[in-house]
Structure formats: C-alpha cells, structure tokens
N, C-alpha and C positions, 0 to 999 in steps of 0.2 A: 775631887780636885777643886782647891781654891782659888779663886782669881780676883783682882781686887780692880776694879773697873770703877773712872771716876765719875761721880753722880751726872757732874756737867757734861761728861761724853757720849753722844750716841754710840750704843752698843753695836757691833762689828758681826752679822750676824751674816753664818755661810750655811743656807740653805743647800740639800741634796736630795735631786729625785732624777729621776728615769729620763724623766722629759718637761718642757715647758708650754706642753700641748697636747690634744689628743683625747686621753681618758679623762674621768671628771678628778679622778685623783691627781692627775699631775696637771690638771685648771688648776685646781685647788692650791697647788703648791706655788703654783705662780701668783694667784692670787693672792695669798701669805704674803710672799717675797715684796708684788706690790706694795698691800695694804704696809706693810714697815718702812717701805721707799716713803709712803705718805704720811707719814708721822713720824718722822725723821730718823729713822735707822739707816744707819752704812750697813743695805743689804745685798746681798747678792745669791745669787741662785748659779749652781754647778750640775749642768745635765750631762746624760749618755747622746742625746738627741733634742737639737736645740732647732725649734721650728719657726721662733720670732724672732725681730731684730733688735731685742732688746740689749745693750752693750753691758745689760749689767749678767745678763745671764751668760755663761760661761761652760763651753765645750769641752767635755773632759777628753783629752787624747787616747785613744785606741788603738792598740794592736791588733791587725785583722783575724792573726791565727789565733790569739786567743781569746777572740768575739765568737771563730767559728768552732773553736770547739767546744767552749760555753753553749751553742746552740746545738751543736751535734750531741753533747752529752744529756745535754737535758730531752733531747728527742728520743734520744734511745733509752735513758732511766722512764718516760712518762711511758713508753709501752712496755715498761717491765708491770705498773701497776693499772689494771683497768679500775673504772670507778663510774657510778652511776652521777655523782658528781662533776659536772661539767664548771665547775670556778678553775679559770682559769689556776695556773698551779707554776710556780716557781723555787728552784734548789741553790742558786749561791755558791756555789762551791769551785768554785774556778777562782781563782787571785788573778783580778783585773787592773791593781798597783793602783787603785782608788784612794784607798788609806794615805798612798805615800803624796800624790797631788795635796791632796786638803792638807796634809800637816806641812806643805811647805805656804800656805795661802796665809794671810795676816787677819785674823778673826778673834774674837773673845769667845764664840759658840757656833758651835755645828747642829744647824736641825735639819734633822732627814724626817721626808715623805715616802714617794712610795720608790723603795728602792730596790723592787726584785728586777725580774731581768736581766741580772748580772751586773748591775750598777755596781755594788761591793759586795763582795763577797761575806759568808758569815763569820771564818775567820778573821777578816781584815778591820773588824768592829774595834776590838778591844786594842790594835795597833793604831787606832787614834787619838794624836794627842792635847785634845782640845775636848771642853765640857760638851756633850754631847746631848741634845735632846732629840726625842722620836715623836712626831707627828702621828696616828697611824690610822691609817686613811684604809684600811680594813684588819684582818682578823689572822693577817700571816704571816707578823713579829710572832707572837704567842703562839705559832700553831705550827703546820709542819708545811709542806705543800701549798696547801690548800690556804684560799685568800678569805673563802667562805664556805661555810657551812653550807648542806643541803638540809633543808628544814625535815628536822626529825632524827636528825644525824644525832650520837653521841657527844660531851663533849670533850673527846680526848683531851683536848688542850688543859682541861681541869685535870682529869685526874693521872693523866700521862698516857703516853701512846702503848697501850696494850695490847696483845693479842687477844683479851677477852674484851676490848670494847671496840674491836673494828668492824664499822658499819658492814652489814649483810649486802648491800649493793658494791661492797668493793673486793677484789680475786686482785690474784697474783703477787709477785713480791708487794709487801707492806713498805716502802718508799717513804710514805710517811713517817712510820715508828722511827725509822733508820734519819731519816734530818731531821725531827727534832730531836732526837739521844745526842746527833752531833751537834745541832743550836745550845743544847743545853750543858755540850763538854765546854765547848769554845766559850762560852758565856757566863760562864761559872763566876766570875770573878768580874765582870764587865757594870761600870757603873755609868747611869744615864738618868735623866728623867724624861717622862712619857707626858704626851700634850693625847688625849683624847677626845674627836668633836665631838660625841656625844654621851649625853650618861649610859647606853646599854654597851657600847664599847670600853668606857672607863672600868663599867661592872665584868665586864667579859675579861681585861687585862688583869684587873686585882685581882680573881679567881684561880688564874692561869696561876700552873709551876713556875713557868717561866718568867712572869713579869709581875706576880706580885709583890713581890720585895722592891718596887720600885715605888718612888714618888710619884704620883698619878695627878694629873690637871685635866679639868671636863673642861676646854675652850672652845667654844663654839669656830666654823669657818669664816671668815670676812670676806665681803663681797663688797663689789664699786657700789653704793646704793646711789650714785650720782651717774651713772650710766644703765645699772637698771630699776626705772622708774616708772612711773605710771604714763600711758600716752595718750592721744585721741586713735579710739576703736576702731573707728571705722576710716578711717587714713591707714591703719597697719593692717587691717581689712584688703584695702583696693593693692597694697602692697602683693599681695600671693593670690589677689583675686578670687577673695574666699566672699561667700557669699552675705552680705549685707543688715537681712534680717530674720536670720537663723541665731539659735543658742550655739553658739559651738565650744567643744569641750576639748580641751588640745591634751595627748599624750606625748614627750618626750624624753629621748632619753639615748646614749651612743646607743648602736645598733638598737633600735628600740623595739625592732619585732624577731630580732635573732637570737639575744641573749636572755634565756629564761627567767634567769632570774629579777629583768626587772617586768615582768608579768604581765606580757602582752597578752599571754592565754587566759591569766585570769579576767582581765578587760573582757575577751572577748565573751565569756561566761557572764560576764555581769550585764553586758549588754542584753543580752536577753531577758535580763530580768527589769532593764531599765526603761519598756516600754508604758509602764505600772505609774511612772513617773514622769517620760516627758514625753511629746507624741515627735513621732519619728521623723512627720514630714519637718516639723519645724528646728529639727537639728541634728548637727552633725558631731562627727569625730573627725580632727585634725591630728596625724600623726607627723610629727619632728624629727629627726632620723633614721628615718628610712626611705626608701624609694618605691616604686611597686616591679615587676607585676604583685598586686596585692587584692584580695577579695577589696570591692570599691562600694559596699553594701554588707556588716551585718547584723543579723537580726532586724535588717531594716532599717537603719541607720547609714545616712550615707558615712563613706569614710573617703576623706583625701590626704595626701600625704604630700609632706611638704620638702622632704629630701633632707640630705645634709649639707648643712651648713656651717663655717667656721667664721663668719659674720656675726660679731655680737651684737651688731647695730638692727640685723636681721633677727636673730634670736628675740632681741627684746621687743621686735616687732610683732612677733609671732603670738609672743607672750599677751602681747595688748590688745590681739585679734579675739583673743580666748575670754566666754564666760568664764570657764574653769577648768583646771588642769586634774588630771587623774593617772596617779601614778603607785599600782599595784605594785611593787616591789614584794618579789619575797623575802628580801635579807640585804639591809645596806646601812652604810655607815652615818651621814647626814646629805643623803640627794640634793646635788647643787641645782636640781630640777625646783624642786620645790622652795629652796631657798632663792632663785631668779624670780620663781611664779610670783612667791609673796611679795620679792622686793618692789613689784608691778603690780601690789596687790589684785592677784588673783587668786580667790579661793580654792582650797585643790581637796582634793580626797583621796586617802592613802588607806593601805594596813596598818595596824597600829604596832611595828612593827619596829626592829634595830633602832634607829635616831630620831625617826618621825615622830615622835611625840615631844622630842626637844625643841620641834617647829613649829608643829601645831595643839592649839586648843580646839579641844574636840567642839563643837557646834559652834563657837567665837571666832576660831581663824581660819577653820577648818573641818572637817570631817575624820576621826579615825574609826575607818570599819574592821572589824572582828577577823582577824586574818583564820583562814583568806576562804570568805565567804562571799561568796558571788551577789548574793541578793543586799549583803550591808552594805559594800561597795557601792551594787548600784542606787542605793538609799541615801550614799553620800553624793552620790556623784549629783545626783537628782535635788537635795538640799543644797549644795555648792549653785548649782546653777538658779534655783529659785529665791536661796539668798545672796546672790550676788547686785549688787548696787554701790552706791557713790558711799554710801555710809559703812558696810561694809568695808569695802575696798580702802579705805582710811584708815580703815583701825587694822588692818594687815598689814599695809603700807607702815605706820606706826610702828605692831611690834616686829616686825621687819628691821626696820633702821634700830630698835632697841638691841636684838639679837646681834645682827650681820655687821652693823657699820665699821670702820676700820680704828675711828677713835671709841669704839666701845668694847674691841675684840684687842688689837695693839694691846695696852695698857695690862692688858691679863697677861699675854708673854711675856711682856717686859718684866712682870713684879715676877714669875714664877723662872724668867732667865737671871734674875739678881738674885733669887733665892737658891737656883742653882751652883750659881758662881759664889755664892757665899758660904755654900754646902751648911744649907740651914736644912733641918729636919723637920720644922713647923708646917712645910707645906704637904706633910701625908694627909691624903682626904679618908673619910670614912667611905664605907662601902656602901654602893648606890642603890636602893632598896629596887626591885621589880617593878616595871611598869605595868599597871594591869591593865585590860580591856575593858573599855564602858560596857558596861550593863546590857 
C-alpha cells in the first residue's frame, strides 16, 4: 500500500496493544507511543484496557458477550491441550470489530504491540485498511499459542507445526498446529512490516513460515532516559529502608518469583555458588516484585523484598539502591528490567540469552553468563558488584542513552514508517548471524 505523506508533516501514527500498563510489553508500548509524542509525532495509542489518564490513549469499545466468550472459549480450547510449557498462550479467534474502529480513525500507520487477548482477532488483520506495522514484543506473531518457547523445545515455527516435531512434554489435542494452519490461511496474502527489539527476535521472524517474507527492522525499545537516571544511593537507600553499607544486588521483574521463566530458580542456584565471591554478611538480595511470605535468607544471604510497585519514581529509586541487578531469564525479548538498570547505570548480569546481548557488553557494561549455569551467573553477579563504581556506572549510563534515548530510537521508525508508506523494498535486512556464548 502506497501513501504519500508530506515531508513537513508529522506522521499520524495509531499504535495498538492490549493495554497501556501492567506487563513489560504493554510498558513498552506506551513507552513507544511516548517516546513519538516527544519528537513530534501525532501519536496515539488504542487499548482493550486503559489504566492511565493519558487523553491521548484511547479505549476501544466492548461488547461484554463477546469478551465473555472470547474468555470462555479460550478456557475451554487451553484444556483441550496440556503442555509442560507454562508461557502464557493466546488464540484470537473471536471477531472483536477491532478492525472496523481503527479504519474509521484518521492515521497514515497502524503499529501493533502486544495484541493477544482478543484485542483483534487473526482474521480481522488483513481487513485493515491502513499501512500496518508489528512491533513484536515476543515470539507469538510467528508461532501458534504459545508467546515463548520452553528452552529445549523444537522450533515449530521454522519448520511448521507438525506432528513429527511436537514437543514430548506436550498431550492432548495439538491446539497449536490447528492456529497456526489457521494464521497461516488468514494471512496468506497480508502485507506489513515487522519492527523487531532485538537481533535474536528479528533472526527468529526471518526463519519463521510465517513472517519471513516480510521486511524485518532490529529497533531497539526507547525509554524516558530523563526520568531514569542515575541518583544518590544512599537517599533511594533510606527510601525502602534497606540497609546502608551492604553490596545489594536487586532482582526485578512482574511477578518476579512466580513466573519461571524470568529465573527466580535459577538466582536461587547461583546463590550458592556465590559465596566463592562475596561474603554473605555483607550482602544482600533485594527482590522487586514480589511480596513474601518468601524464604528471608538463601544460601546465606539475606533476602528482602520490596513488593510491587507501579511508581516509576519508586522503581528508579530502587534501581539506585542497587550495586547490581541480576536477571536470569530463561527466554525474553529485550528486558525493560535491564534496560531501566542500565539507564541508572547499574551493572546487571544476565543469560546470554534472546535480546540480552543487544544490551550488554559482556565484562564492559555487563556480565553475560553461559545459560543457564549457576556457577557463571554467580561469577557475574560477583564481577558486577566488585566492578561497580563511578566510572563504570558512566560508561553504562553512556551506552544506555546511545541504545534507548527516544531521539536515537524515534528517527529509525520514522525512516522504516516512510519506507513503508513508499512501499520501498531496500529496507530487507539480511539475516542476523547467532549470538554465541563467551568462552
């Protein structure tokens, strides 16, 4: 689809996701919407569930019967298929009259984030009629169900949903095979371009059936780096009444000790090995979303927990309490966790693992340990906190603002939304080689 938009006009851009709050992916998508409100785009954001009072984001109207039977059917499909994989899992397939809102809205382009949950349906994609691009804030455009992989899992999405490559931890109806055969009827003919935050995701889309024939952009996420910033320690310290002159190492993350996948258990494993490295009395673990009752000691290590919070003023307080952040994830797209740490320069130590290395340099900004081995983990964890200082913390801060800033992130939507609207074909990337593990 061509459109001719004029240079001198701020482009008309109608963001779509789930919600404008909550998960890190629909932060994310607000933070987008933002960051274009600050560099001069007429933007606007269209949720299912609007949690701020922002006047520019925009409540899409709802029909209750067919909210409730969007939730009913997907209740009763998700116990037709058990699965050892616990990623959350969404089907689309209810016409929620999504489509027909936005093409009455006055926009040059439609970018969708995360839009399961019955925000629109899979059919109602290609009845849009406006340039369309997809953000994709995990791995469940191209896939079927499923938003992530369980590590070890095949990967269907490459080679197609088969009976001969369905994981051994998963029985009963195959659920999966059956939506994507129907993503991949409805879609057949569906033209978009794809914004991917990080390079193992852009490499995961180009591979895919489904979305390799598209134009693919690695843009990194933008973040306020003028709201998170570096602060004084020990003031964001007496804030949560965390103790003074201890190392503390903060984990965070939504539910950050209930959702496996971002690897509370493996934390817990490294801890034991990270006595090797820092002595126990003089520090601690601070956890960020979560509450307790929770073990308040392991391996010897105190641990406190700081709850949840939807205070970002709080958040980036917490941030500034912390020698170093540790965030085991087993599989994710570009952690807004680690992209806040940095912007507070604080050193963090990860898996090196989905987007994390699109954030850090392994011993320079950061630590990536050998997924997912306890003992490198706690090797980084233990390096983060022993090279953490003013001088460090600069040069994070640095490429921090170089990555995330919104005049350095902006300006790549913008040339890759004109090259959309001009339906120019120069913008295919090549395929994004493997990221390997240090040594």
């Amino acid at each position: 689809m061509t459109l001719d938009v004029p240079a001198d006009r701020p482009l008309r851009v109608l963001h779509l996701c789930y919600s404008d709050g909550g998960g890190g992916a629909t932060i994310g998508a607000r933070r987008s919407h933002q960051a274009m409100l600050s560099q001069g785009l007429d933007s606007r954001l269209v949720v299912v569930e609007k949690t701020t009072d922002d006047p520019q984001v925009i409540e899409l109207p709802r029909k209750p019967l067919r909210r409730m039977l969007a939730l009913r059917m997907g209740q009763f499909v998700g116990m037709l298929q058990q699965s050892e994989n616990d990623s959350i899992r969404s089907y689309n397939v209810v016409p929620m009259g999504t489509a027909d809102v936005l093409n009455r809205m006055d926009a040059d382009i439609i970018q969708m984030h995360w839009i399961a949950a019955d925000t629109i349906s899979v059919r109602e994609l290609p009845k849009l009629n406006k340039p369309v691009v997809w953000k994709l804030p995990d791995m469940w455009a191209f896939s079927a169900t499923e938003h992530y992989l369980k590590p070890g899992d095949p990967e269907r999405f490459v080679e197609g949903y088969e009976p001969s490559n369905r994981p051994p931890h998963q029985w009963g109806l195959d659920v999966d095979r059956r939506l994507w055969a129907y993503k991949k009827h409805a879609w057949r003919d569906l033209s978009m371009g794809i914004v991917a935050p990080s390079a193992w995701m852009a490499d995961c889309a180009r591979r895919s059936r489904l979305f390799g024939k598209y134009p693919i952009r690695h843009i990194l996420n933008p973040l306020d780096t003028a709201l998170y910033k570096p602060g004084n320690t020990q003031k964001a310290r007496a804030t949560f009444d965390l103790p003074p002159d201890k190392s503390l190492i903060m984990f965070g993350a939504v539910q950050a000790t209930s959702d496996r996948r971002k690897g509370f258990h493996h934390l817990q494993s490294a801890l034991s090995h990270l006595n090797k490295h820092l002595d126990p009395i003089k520090t601690s673990l601070v956890v960020l979303g979560a509450d307790g009752p929770h073990p308040d000691r392991i391996a010897g290590f105190e641990v406190r927990y700081l709850g949840t919070t939807h205070d970002e003023n709080r958040v980036v307080a917490a941030y500034n309490a912390a020698d170093a952040l540790v965030l085991p994830c087993e599989m994710d797209n570009l952690p807004n966790v680690i992209k806040e740490a940095m912007c507070c320069g604080v050193p963090c130590a990860a898996f090196n693992v989905g987007g994390v290395p699109d954030m850090l340099d392994h011993q320079e900004t950061g630590y990536l340990a050998k997924p997912y081995e306890a003992a490198d983990l706690a090797r980084g964890i233990g390096w983060a906190v022993s090279a953490a200082g003013a001088e460090l913390r600069a040069k994070i801060r640095q490429s921090a603002l170089e990555k995330f800033s919104p005049h350095k992130v902006v300006p790549q939507y913008i040339r890759f939304y004109r090259d959309i609207l001009s339906d120019k074909d120069s913008h295919t990337l090549p395929a994004v080689p493997a990221v390997e593990a240090h040594p």
